[in-house]
Legacy VTK file of the C-alpha trace (Angstrom):
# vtk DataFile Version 3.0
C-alpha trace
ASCII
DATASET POLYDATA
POINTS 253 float
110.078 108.895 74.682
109.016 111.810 77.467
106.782 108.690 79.271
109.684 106.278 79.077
111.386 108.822 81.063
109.229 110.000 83.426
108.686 106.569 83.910
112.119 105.354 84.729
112.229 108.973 86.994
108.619 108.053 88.732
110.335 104.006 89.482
113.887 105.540 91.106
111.929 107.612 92.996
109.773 104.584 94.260
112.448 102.465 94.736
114.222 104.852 96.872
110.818 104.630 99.836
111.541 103.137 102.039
107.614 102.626 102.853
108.009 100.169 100.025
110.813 98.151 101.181
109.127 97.776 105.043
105.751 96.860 102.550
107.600 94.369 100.953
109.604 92.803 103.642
106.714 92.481 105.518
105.336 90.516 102.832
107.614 88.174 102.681
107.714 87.272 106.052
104.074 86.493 106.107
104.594 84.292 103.114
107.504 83.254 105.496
106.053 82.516 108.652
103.219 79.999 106.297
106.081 77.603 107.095
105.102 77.890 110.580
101.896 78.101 110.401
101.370 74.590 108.710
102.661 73.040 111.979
99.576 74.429 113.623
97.855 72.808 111.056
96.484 69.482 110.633
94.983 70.044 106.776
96.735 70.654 103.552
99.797 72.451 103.928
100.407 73.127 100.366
97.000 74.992 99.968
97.969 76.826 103.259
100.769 78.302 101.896
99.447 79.275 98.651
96.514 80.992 99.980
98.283 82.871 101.916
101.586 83.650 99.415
98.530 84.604 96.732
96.984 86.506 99.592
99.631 88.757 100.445
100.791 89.348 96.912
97.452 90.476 96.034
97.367 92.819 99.751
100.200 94.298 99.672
100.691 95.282 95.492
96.444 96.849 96.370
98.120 99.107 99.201
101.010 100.436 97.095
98.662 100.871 94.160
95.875 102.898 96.165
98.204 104.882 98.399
101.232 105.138 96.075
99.074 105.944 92.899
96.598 108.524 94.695
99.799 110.300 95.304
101.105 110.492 91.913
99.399 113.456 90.733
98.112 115.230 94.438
101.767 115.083 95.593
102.665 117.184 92.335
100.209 119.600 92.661
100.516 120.062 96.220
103.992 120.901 95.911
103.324 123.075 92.888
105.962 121.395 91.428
102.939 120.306 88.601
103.200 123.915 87.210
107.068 123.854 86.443
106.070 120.234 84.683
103.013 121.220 82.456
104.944 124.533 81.398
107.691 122.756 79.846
107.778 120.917 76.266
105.672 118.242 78.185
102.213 117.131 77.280
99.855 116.246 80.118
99.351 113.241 78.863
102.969 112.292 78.575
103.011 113.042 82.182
99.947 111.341 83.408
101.429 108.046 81.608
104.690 108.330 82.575
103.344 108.726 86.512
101.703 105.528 85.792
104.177 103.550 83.898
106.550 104.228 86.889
104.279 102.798 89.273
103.284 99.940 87.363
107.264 99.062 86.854
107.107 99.522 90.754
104.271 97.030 91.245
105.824 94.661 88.469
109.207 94.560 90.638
107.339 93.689 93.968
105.280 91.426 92.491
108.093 89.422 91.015
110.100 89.395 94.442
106.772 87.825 96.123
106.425 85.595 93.794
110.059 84.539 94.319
109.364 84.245 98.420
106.467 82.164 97.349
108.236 79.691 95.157
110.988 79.741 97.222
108.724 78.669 100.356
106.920 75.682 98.248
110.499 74.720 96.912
112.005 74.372 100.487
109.308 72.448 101.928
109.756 70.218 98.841
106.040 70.907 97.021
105.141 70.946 93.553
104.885 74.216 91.366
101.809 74.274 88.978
101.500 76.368 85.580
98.312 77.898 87.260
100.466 79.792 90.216
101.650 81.838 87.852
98.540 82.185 85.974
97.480 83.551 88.947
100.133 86.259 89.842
99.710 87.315 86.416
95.572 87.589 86.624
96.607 89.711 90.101
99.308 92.148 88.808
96.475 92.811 85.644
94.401 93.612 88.436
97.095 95.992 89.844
97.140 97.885 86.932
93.454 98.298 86.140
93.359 99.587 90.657
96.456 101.960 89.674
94.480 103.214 86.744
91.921 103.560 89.395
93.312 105.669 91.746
95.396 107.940 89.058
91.325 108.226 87.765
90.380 109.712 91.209
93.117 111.583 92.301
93.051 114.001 88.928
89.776 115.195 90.302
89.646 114.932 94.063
91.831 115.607 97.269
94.006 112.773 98.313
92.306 111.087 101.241
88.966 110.835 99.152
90.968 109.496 96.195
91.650 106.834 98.428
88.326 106.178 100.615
86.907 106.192 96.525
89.494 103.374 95.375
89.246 101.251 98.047
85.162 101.173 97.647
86.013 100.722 94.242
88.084 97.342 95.207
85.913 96.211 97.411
82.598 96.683 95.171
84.352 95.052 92.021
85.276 91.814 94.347
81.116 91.386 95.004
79.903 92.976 91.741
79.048 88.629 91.625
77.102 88.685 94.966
75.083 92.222 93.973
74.381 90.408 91.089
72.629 87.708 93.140
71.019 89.924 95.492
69.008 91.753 92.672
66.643 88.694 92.356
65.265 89.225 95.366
64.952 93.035 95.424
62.654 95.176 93.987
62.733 96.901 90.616
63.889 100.304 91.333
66.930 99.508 93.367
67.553 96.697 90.736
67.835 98.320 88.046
70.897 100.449 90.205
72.394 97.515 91.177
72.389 95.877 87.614
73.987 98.871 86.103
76.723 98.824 88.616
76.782 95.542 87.900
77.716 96.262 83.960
79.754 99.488 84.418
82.287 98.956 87.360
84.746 96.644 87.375
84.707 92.643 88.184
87.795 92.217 89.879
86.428 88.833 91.341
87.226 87.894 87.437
90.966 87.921 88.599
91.176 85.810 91.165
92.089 82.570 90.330
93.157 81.574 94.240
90.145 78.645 94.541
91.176 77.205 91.276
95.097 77.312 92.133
94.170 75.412 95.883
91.842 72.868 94.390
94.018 71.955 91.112
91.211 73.364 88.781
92.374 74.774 85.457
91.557 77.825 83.588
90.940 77.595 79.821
93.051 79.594 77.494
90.441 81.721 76.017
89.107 82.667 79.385
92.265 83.433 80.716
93.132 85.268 77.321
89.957 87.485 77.771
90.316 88.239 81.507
93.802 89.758 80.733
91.881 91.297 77.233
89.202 92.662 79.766
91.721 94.079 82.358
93.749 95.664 80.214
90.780 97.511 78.216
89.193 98.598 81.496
92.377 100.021 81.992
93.060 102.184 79.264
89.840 103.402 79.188
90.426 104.530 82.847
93.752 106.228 81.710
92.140 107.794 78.386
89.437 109.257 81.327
91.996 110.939 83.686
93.912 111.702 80.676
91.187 113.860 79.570
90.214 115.238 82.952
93.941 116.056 83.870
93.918 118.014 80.606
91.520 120.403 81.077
92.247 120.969 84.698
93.578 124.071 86.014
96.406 124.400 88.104
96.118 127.824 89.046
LINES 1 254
253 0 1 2 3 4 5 6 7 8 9 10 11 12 13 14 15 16 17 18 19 20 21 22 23 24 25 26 27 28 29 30 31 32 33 34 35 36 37 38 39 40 41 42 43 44 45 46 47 48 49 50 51 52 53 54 55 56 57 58 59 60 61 62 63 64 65 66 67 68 69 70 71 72 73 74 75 76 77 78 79 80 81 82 83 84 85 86 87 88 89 90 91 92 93 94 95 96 97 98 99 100 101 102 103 104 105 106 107 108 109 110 111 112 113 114 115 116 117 118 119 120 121 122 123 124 125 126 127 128 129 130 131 132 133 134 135 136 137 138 139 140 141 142 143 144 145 146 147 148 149 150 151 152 153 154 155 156 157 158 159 160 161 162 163 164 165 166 167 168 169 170 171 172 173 174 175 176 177 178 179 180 181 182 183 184 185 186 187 188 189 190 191 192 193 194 195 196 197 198 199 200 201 202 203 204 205 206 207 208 209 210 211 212 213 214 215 216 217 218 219 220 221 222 223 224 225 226 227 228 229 230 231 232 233 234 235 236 237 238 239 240 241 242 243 244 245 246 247 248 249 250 251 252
């Protein structure tokens, strides 16, 4: 019940930035302006637009999650507000989750409104909406979560700014774990072996991206899309049962 309500607290609070709403209309118009941009194009328009709709939705929910969710705990403790909080009838845990469900709710709420510019784009220039857009938005806000759980992960045991230089590397690396994987064929053993293991352990966020198969018309099958959502959502909570146990032991102090 205490998570539910620091949730709901933690999602007022977001919804009251005003960061967010310039983050969000900003989205929009980009998914916006695709309208003009398929005049200066002579290709597909419909792939156009969805690349860039997916595009942005994907952008835009990464920068609230990294610089929104590194500040979830930091901002807390640098206000020393966090000691007031852990003294009370509240676990850590309970806290630490309810921080995270708020944001989440925050991300789900964006997410939904760019997905409504998006549709609404493709339904004014009169082109078809396929099961597999959705597919899609749902494969990205999975991958919002499991980046949240990220940053929450990093900011429990570092200073903000390196929270956020870490989660961003972390992004970055899980969208080529596919090409490192590659490159160790042609490397020798030693630095192999490294790359192999970061291969296994970090995340493959590459695994979420179903962009190339939404453009081309290429469909996902239901047990791979059931154990990419399976996959994110286990990397997840093993992330938040990490920081959970970090945040626990940490002294405030």
């Amino acid at each position: 019940m205490m998570i539910l309500v620091i949730g709901a607290n933690t999602l007022r609070e977001h919804l009251r930035d005003k960061i967010l709403y310039n983050l969000l209309l900003f989205a929009l118009l980009l998914i916006g302006s695709s309208v003009l941009l398929i005049r200066l194009n002579h290709g597909d328009s419909e792939r156009l637009i969805v690349d860039l709709g997916l595009s942005c939705v994907n952008l835009f929910g990464v920068v609230i999650a990294v610089f929104i969710g590194i500040g979830l705990v930091n901002k807390e403790i640098k206000s020393r507000t966090i000691e007031t909080l852990v003294a009370k009838p509240v676990h850590r845990c309970e806290f630490l989750l309810g921080k995270y469900l708020g944001l989440v709710l925050t991300l789900a709420t964006n997410t939904l409104l760019m997905l409504g510019g998006l549709l609404g784009v493709l339904m004014m220039m009169g082109m078809a909406i396929e099961p597999m857009l959705f597919k899609a938005v749902l494969l990205i806000f999975i991958e919002l979560m499991l980046i949240t759980a990220v940053a929450l992960l990093f900011s429990t045991v570092t200073t903000a700014s390196l929270s956020a230089i870490l989660t961003l590397s972390m992004y970055v690396i899980g969208h080529l774990l596919d090409d490192l994987r590659t490159l160790t064929l042609k490397i020798e053993f030693g630095l192999r072996v490294l790359l192999m293991g970061m291969y296994y352990v970090l995340p493959n966020l590459e695994s979420f991206n179903l962009k190339g198969r939404v453009i081309h018309h290429l469909e996902i099958g239901q047990s791979e899309f059931l154990l990419t959502i399976a996959y994110g959502l286990v990397y997840t909570m093993f992330l938040l049962f990490a920081a959970g146990l970090i945040f626990q032991r940490r002294d405030f102090r």
